[in-house]
C-alpha positions as CSV (number, residue, x, y, z in Angstrom):
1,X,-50.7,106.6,189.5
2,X,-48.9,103.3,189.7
3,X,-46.2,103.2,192.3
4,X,-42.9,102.8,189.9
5,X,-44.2,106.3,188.7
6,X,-44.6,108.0,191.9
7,X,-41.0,106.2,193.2
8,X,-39.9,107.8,189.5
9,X,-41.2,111.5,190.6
10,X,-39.6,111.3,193.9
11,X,-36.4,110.1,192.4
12,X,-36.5,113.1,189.9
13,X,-37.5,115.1,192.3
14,X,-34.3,114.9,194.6
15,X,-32.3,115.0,191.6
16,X,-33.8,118.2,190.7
17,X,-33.7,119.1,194.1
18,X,-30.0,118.4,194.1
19,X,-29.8,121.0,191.6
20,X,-30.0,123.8,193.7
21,X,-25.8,122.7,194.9
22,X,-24.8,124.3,191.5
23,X,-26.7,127.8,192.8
24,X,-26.2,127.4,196.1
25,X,-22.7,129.8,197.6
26,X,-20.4,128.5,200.3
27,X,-21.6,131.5,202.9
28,X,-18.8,131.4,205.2
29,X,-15.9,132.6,202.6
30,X,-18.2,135.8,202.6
31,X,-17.0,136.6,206.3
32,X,-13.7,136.6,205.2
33,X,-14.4,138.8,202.7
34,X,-14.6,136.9,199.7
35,X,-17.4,138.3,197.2
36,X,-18.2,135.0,194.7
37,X,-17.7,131.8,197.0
38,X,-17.7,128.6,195.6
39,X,-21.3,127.1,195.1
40,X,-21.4,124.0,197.5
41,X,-21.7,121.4,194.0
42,X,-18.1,122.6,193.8
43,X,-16.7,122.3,196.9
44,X,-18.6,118.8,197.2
45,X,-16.7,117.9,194.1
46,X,-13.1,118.6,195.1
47,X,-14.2,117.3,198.8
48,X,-15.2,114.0,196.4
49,X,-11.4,114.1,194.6
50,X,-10.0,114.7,197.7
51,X,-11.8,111.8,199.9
52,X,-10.5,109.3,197.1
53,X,-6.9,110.3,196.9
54,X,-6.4,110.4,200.3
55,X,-8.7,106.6,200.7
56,X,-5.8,105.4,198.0
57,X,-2.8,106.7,200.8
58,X,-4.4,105.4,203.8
59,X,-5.8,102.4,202.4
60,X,-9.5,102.9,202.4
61,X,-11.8,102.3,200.1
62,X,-11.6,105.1,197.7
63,X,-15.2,104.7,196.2
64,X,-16.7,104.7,199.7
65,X,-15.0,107.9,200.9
66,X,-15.8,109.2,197.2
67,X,-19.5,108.4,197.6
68,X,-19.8,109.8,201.6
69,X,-18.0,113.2,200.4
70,X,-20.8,113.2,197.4
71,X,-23.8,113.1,199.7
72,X,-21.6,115.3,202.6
73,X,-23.7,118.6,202.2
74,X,-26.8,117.8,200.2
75,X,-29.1,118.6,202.9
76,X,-27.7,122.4,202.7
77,X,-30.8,122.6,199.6
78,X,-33.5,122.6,202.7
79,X,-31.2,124.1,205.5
80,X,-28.4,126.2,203.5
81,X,-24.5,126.6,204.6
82,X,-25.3,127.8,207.8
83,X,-21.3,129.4,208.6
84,X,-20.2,128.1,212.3
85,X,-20.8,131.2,214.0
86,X,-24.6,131.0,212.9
87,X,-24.8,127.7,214.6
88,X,-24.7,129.6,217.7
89,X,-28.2,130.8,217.7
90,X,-30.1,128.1,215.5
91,X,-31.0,124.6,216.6
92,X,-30.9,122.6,212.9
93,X,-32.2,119.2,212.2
94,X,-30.4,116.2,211.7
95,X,-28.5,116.0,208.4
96,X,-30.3,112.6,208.5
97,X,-33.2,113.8,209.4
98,X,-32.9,116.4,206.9
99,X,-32.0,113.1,204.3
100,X,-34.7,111.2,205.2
101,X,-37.5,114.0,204.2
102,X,-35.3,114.8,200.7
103,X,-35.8,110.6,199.9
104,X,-39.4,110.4,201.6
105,X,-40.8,110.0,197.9
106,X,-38.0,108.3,196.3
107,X,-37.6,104.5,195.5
108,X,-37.1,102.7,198.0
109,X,-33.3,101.5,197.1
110,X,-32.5,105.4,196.5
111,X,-33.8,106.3,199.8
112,X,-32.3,103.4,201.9
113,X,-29.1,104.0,199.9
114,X,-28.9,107.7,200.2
115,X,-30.1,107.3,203.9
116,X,-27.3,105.0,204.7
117,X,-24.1,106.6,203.3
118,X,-25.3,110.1,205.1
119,X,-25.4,107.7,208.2
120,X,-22.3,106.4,208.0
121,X,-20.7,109.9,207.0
122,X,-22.5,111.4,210.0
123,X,-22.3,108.9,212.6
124,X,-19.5,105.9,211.6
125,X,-16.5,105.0,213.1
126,X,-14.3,103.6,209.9
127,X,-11.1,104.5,208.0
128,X,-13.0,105.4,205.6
129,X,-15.5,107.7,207.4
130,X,-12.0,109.5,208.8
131,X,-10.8,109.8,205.6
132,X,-14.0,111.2,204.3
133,X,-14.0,113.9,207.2
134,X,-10.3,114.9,206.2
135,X,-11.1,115.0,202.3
136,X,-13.9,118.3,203.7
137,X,-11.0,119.7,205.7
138,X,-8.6,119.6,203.4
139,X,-10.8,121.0,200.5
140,X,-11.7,123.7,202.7
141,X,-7.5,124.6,203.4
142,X,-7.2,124.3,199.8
143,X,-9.7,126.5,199.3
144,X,-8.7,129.0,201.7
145,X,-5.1,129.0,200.6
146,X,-6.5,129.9,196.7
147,X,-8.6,132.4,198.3
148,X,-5.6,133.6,199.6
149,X,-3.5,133.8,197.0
150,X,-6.9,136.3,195.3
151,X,-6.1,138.4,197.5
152,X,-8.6,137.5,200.5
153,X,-6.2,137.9,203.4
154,X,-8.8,137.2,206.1
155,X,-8.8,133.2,205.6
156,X,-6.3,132.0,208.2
157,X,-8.5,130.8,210.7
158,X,-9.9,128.5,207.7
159,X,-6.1,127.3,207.1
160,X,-5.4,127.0,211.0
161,X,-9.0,125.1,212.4
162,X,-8.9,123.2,209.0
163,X,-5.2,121.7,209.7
164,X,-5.8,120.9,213.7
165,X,-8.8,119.0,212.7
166,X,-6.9,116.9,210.0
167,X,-6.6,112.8,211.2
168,X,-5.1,110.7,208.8
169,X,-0.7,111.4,208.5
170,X,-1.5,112.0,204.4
171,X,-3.8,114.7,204.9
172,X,-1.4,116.3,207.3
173,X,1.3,115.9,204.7
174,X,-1.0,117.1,201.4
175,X,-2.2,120.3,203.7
176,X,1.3,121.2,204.6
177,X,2.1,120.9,201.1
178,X,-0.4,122.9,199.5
179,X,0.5,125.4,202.3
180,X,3.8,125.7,200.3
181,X,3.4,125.7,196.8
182,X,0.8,127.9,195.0
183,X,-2.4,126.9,193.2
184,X,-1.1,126.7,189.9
185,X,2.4,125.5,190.7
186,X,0.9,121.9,189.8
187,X,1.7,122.6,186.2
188,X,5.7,123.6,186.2
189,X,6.0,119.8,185.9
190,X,4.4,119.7,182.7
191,X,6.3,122.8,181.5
192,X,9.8,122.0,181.8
């Protein structure tokens, strides 16, 4: 098989692969009780909205911080959303470790590529690396506060270790407004 079709197969392959983000639950919301979690595809959307906004407010690069939240959890096909208290008793790989096996048989530029943004997201230092860390904390407040508002009243320590680990001053100021609006209160602005 020539190489541009192998690289093609391992390319498809991680997209198929990918795939399984769409299926795959957020299993931490079923400790606090909720019984249809978001699938990780979603929250790795809103994580994606989220990282750009708030890279517009700080001054980051938006597409960056867009890209980083992307690729944030796409090693949860091989290891799952392990929920914190789980990490206890389990010694995981690497998300780069876990990265590097998901690209093994992808072209080359795709592997580099996807290698390097889950390094920087993992291990970086910039603005936009901060700003890409606050766009999966906020999501997750966000979440917990719709959650919430379901009827799930067991979510506050989602709300409460989500807010102390915010960084940037706009996260802190789009958490505490979310905390005071409801989910759907976007839209009165359209209705008047």
């Amino acid at each position: 098989m020539a190489e541009e079709t192998v690289n093609a197969r391992g390319t498809a392959g991680y997209l198929l692969e990918m795939g399984m983000l769409k299926r795959a639950k957020r299993s931490g919301w079923w400790i606090a009780g909720v019984k249809d979690p978001e699938s990780i595809a979603e929250h790795s959307f809103r994580v994606g909205i989220i990282g750009a906004v708030l890279a517009m407010m700080e001054g980051a690069d938006p597409a960056k911080v867009a890209l980083m939240c992307l690729f944030h959890d796409t090693q949860e096909t091989r290891v799952g959303d392990i929920p914190h208290i789980g990490r206890r008793y389990l010694e995981a790989a690497s998300n780069e470790k876990v990265t590097a096996d998901q690209v093994a048989a992808a072209h080359p530029a795709v592997a580099a590529g996807v290698q390097k943004v889950v390094d920087d997201y993992e291990n970086g230092g910039s603005l936009e690396v901060v700003v890409a860390h606050d766009a999966d904390k906020l999501e997750c407040l966000v979440q917990a506060v719709e959650y919430r508002e379901q009827g799930c009243s067991m979510v506050q320590n989602w709300i409460d270790t989500s807010l102390a680990s915010l960084k940037t001053a706009s996260a802190q100021a789009l958490a505490e407004a979310a905390l005071n609006m409801s989910s759907i209160e976007w839209q009165q602005t359209y209705l008047k």
